[in-house]
C-alpha positions as CSV (number, residue, x, y, z in Angstrom):
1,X,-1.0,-48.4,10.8
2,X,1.9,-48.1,13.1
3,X,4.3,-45.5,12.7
4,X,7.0,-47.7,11.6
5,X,5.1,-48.8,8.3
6,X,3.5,-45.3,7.2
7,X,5.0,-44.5,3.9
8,X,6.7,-41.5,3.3
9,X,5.3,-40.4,0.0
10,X,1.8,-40.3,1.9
11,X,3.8,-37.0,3.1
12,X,5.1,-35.4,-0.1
13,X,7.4,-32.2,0.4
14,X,6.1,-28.9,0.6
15,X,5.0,-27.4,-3.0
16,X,3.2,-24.2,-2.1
17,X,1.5,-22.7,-5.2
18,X,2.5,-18.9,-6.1
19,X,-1.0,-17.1,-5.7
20,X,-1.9,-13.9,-6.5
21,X,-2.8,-13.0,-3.3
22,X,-5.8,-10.0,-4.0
23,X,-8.7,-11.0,-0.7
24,X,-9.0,-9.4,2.3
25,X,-5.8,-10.7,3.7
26,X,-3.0,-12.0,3.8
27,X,-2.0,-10.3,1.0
28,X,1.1,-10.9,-0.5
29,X,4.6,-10.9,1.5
30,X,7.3,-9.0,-0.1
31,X,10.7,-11.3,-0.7
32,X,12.6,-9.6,1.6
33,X,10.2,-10.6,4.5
34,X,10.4,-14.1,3.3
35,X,14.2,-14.0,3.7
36,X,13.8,-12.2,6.7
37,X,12.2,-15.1,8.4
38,X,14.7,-17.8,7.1
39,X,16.8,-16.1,9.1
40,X,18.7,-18.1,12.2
41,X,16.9,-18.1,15.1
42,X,18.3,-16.9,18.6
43,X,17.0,-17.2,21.3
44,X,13.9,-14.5,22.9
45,X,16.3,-12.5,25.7
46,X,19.5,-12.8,23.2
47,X,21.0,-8.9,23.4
48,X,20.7,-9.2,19.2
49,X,17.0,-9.7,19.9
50,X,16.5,-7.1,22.5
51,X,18.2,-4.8,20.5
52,X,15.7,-5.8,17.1
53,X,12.7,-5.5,19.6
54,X,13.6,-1.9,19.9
55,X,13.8,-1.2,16.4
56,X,10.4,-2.6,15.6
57,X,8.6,-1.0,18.5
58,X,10.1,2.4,17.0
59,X,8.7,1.9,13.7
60,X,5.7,0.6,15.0
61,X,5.2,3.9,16.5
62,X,6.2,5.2,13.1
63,X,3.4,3.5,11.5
64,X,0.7,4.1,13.8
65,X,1.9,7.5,14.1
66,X,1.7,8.1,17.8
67,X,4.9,8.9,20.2
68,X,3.1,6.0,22.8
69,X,5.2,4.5,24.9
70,X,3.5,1.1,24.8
71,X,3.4,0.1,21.0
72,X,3.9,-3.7,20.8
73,X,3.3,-6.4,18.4
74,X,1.1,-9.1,20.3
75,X,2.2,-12.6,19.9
76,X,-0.8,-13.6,17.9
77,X,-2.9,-12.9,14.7
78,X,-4.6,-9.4,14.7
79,X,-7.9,-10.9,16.8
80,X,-5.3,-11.6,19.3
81,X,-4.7,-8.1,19.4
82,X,-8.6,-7.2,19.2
83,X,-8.9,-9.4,22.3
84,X,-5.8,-7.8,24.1
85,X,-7.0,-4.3,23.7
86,X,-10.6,-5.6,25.0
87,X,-9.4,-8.0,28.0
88,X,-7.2,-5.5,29.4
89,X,-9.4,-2.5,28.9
90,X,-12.7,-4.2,30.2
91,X,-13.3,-5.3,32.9
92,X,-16.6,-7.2,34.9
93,X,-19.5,-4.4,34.8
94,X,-18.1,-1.8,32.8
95,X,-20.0,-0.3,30.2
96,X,-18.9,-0.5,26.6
97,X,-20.4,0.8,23.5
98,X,-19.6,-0.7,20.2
99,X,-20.2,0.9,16.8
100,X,-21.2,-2.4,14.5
101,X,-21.2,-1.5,10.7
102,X,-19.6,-4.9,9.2
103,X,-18.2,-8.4,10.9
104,X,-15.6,-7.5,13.2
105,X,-18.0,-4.8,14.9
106,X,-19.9,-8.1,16.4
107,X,-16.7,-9.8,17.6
108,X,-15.9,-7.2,19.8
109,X,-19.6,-7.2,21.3
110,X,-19.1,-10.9,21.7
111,X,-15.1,-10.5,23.1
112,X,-16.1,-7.6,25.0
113,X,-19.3,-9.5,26.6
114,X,-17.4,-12.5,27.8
115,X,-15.3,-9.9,29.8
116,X,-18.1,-9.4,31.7
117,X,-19.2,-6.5,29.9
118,X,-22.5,-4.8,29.7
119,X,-22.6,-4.1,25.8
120,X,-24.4,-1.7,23.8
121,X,-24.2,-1.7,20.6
122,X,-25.6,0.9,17.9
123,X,-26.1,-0.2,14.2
124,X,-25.6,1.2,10.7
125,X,-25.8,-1.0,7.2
126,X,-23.3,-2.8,6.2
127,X,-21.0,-0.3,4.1
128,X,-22.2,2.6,5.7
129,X,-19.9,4.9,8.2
130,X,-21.5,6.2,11.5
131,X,-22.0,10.1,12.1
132,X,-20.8,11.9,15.2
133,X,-24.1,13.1,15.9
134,X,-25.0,8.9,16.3
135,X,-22.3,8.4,18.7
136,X,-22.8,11.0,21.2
137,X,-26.9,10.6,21.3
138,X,-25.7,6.7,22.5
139,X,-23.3,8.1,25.2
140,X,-25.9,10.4,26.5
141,X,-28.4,7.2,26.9
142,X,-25.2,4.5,27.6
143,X,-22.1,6.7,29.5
144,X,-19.5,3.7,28.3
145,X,-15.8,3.5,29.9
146,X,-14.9,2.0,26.4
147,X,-16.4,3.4,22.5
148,X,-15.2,0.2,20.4
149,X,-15.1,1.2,16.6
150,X,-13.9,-0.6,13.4
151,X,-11.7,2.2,11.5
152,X,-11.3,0.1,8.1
153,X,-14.3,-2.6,8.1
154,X,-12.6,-5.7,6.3
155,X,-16.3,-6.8,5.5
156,X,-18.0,-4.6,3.8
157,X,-14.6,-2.2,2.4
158,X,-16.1,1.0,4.6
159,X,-13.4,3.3,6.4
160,X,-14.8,5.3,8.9
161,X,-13.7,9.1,9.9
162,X,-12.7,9.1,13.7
163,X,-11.6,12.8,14.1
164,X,-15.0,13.8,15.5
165,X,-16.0,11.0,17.1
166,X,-13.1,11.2,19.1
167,X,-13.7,14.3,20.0
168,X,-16.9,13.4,21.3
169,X,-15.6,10.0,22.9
170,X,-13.5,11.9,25.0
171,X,-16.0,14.6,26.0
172,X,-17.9,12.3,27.6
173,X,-14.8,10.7,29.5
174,X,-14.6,7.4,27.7
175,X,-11.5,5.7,26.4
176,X,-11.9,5.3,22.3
177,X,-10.6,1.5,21.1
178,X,-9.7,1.5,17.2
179,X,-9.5,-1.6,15.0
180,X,-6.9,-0.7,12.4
181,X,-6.4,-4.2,11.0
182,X,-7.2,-3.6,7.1
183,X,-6.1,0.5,7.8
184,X,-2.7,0.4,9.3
185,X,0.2,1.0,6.5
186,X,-2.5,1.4,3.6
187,X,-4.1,4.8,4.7
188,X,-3.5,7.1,8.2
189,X,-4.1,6.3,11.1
190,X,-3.2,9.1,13.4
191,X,-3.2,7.6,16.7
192,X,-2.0,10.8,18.5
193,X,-3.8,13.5,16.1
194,X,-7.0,11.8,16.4
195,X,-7.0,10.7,19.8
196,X,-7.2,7.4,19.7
197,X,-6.6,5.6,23.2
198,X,-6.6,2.0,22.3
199,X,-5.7,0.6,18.4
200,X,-4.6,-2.6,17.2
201,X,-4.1,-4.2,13.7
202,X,-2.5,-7.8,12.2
203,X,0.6,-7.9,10.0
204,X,-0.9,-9.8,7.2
205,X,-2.6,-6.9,5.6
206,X,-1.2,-4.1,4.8
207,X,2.3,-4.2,6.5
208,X,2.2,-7.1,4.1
209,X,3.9,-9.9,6.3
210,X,2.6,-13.2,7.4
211,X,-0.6,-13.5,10.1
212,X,0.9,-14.4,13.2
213,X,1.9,-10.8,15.4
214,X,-0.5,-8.5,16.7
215,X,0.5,-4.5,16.7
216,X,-1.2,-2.8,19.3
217,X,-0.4,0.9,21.2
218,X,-1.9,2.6,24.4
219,X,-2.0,5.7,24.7
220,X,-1.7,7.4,28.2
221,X,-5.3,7.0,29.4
222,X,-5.4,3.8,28.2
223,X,-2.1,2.8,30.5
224,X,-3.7,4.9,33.3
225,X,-6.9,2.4,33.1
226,X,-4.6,-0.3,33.0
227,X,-2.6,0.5,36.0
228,X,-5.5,1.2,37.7
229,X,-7.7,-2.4,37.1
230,X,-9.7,-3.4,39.9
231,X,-9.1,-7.0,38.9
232,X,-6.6,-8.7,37.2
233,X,-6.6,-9.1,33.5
234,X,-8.7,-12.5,32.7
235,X,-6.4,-13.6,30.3
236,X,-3.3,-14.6,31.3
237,X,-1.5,-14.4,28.1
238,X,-2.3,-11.0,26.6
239,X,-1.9,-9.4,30.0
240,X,-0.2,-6.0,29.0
241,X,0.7,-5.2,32.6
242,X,3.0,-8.2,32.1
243,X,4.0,-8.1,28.3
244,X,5.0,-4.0,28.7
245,X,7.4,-5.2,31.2
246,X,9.2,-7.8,28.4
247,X,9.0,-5.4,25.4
248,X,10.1,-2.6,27.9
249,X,13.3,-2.0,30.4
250,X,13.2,-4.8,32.5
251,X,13.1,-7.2,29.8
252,X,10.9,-9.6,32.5
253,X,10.3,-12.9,31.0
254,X,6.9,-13.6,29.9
255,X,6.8,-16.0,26.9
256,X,9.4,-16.7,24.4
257,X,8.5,-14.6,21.5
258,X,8.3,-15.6,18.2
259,X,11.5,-15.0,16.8
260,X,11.1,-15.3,12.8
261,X,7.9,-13.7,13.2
262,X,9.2,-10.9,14.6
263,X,12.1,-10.9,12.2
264,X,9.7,-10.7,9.6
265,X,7.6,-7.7,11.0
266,X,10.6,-6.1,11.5
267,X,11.9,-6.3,7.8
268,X,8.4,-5.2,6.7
269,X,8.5,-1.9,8.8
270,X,11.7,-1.3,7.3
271,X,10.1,-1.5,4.0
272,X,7.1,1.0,4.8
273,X,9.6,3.2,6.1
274,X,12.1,3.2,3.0
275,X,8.5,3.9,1.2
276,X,7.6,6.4,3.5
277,X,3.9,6.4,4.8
278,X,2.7,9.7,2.8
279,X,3.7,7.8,-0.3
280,X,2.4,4.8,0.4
281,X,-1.1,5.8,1.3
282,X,-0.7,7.4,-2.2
283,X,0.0,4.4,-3.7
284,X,-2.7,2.6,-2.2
285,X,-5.2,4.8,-3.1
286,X,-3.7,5.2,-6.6
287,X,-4.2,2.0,-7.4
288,X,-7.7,1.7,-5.6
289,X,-8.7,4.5,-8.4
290,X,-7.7,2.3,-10.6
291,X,-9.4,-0.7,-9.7
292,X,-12.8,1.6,-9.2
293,X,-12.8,2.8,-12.4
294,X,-12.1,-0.6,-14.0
295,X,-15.1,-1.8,-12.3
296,X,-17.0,0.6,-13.8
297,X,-15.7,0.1,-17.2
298,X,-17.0,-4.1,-16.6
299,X,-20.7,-2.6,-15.6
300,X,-20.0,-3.9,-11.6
301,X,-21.0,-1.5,-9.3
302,X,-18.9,-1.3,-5.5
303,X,-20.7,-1.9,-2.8
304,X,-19.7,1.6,-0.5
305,X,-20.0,5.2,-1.9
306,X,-17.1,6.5,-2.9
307,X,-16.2,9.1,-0.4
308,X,-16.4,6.3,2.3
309,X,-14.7,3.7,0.2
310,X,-11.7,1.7,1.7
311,X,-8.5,2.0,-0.5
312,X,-7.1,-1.0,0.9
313,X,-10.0,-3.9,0.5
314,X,-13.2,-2.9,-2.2
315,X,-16.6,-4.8,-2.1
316,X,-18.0,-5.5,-5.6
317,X,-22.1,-6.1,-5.7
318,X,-22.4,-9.7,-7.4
319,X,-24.1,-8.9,-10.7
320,X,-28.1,-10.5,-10.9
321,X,-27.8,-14.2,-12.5
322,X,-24.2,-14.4,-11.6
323,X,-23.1,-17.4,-9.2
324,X,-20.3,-15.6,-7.3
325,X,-18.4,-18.8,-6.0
326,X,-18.2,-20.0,-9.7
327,X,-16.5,-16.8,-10.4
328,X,-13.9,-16.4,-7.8
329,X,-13.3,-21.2,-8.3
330,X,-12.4,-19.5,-12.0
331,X,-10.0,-17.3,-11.2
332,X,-7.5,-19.6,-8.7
333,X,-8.3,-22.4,-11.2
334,X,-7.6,-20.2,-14.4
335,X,-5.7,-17.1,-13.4
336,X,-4.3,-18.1,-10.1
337,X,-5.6,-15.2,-8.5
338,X,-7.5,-15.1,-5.2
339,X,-10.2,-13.1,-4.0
340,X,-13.1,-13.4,-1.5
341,X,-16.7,-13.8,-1.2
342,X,-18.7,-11.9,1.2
343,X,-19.3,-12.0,4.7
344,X,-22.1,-11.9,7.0
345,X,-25.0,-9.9,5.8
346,X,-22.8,-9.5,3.3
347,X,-22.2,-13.4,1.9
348,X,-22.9,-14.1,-1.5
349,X,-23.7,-10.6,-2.6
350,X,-20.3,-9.3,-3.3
351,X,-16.8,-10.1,-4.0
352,X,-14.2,-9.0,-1.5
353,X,-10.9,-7.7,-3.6
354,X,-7.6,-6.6,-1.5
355,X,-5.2,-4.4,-2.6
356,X,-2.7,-4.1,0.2
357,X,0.7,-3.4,0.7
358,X,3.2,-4.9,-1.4
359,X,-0.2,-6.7,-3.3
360,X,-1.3,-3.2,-4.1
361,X,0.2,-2.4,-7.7
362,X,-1.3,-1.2,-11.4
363,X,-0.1,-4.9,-12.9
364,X,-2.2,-6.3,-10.4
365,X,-5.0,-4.5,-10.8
366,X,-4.6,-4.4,-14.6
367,X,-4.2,-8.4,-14.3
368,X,-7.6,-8.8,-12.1
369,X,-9.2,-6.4,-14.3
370,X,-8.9,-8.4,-17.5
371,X,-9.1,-11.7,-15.7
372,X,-12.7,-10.7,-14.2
373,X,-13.6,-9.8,-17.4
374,X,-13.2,-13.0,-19.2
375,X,-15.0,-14.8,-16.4
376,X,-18.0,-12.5,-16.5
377,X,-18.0,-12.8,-20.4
């Protein structure tokens, strides 16, 4: 078929269906974002631009709670940012311990070992949060110039403390890296009171924008590492020591940014802001409470003990004789509603159900509840 003859209703217009967006992510994009990006573009070094770019690193910093001087939103989906924090932190030889509890623990063995990386990773079941006491008995047996953790495990619905371990981290001279991607505008994150070095997260979860940026902040060892790289970063793109330099002062060229997505992030800060973070990690766990105890009420059981249960994202255990796809087919096809199946370890044992940002409210939860309940029934 030439492209002269292909008909043009092969290629119907756009006619997106409004889902209830309640999975691990995206979750659902408040309207103002949505206007936010239909927005007219200008262009990536326009003074209008430059001037939104500070705004949004300032709330960033806002968000992540830190005063770090490079906060930035990587042009990419939040592994973008896992691999920036990894590629410019790592580098060929350097030891690197990784905390694996869920999914995205293995990425960053596998990201952190095609670095050049000698990995070690230490294990606890999936849903399960590791102990200080586990942490420091690796250092002693693996000194590591990088402790990779997953603060909010999108997988299994675990959030993990980091106070002590951070402690400990740094005790042993070793730069802690923090994946914040389900945590970041849903519950605190405390860069600077906890001591993280290194964290990253994606828009599309609880900051409740579309995938497609990166946040990411370094803290002052982290930028010292970074200045001080025996080799250059291996990847090109997500070379801080380059982007710092277009998101800072000299405004150097290094890609063109994407404007509308960046528009978009920056409307959604505005909204956590208006919110206020105490309020909103109130919120979210408000309604998590909610969800928990409607759970109950249906006889499911979660899959994480409470005290180490993620507000943002709950794993349910798939009853006995209960086909879990069916359930979750049922509920787009029925209810419109989305949810996820498990991952990992983790697949076909539990449902995944978000409740982030602007997704995270009783009517939804009320909604699910009942709609869960006619498909078990």
């Amino acid at each position: 078929m030439t492209q002269s003859s292909i008909p043009h209703d092969h290629f119907p217009e756009l006619q997106n269906p409004s889902r209830l967006l309640l999975g691990p992510g995206p979750s659902m994009v408040h309207p103002r974002v949505l206007r936010a990006m239909a927005s007219p573009l200008v262009g990536h070094l326009d003074p209008y631009f430059l001037e939104i770019m500070e705004r949004t690193q300032e709330l960033l910093r806002y968000v992540f709670e830190t005063e770090n001087r490079l906060t930035v939103p990587i042009s990419g989906t939040g592994s973008a940012a896992m691999e920036a924090a990894v590629a410019n932190m790592v580098e060929p030889g350097d030891q690197v311990l990784v905390c694996i509890n869920g999914y995205f623990g293995s990425r960053l063995v596998d990201m952190a070992e095609r670095y050049g990386a000698q990995v070690q990773a230490i294990h606890r079941p999936w849903g399960e949060v590791f102990t200080p006491e586990e942490v420091e008995q690796a250092l002693i047996k693996f000194p590591a110039k990088v402790v990779g953790i997953v603060h909010a495990e999108t997988s299994t619905g675990a959030l993990q403390p980091l106070e002590e371990i951070a402690k400990i981290v740094h005790e042993h001279g070793s730069l802690f890296l923090v994946d914040t991607v389900t945590s970041l505008g849903g519950v605190s994150v405390g860069v600077d009171e906890v001591g993280i070095d290194i964290a990253y997260s994606g828009t599309q979860k609880c900051l409740s924008c579309p995938p497609g940026l990166g946040p990411i902040t370094l803290g002052s060892r982290a930028i010292e590492a970074l200045h001080n790289r025996k080799h250059k970063v291996a990847n090109w793109y997500l070379d801080l020591s380059m982007i710092e330099k277009y998101w800072g002062k000299e405004r150097t060229y290094h890609h063109t940014a994407p404007i509308s997505s960046n528009f978009a992030l920056y409307e959604g800060l505005r909204i956590v802001a208006e919110e206020g973070l105490e309020a909103r990690w109130e919120r979210h766990y408000r309604n998590a409470e909610l969800l928990w105890d409607g759970l109950d009420s249906l006889g499911l059981e979660a899959h994480v003990a409470q005290e180490h249960r993620l507000p943002t994202l709950t794993t349910v255990r798939v009853p006995k004789g209960v086909e879990e796809a069916q359930v979750r087919a049922r509920l787009l096809k029925d209810y419109n509603i989305e949810i996820a199946g498990g991952l990992g370890e983790l697949k076909g044992e539990v449902w995944r159900i978000g409740l982030m940002g602007h997704s995270s409210s009783r009517e939804n939860v009320t909604l699910l509840l009942a709609a869960m309940g006619n498909c078990l029934t």
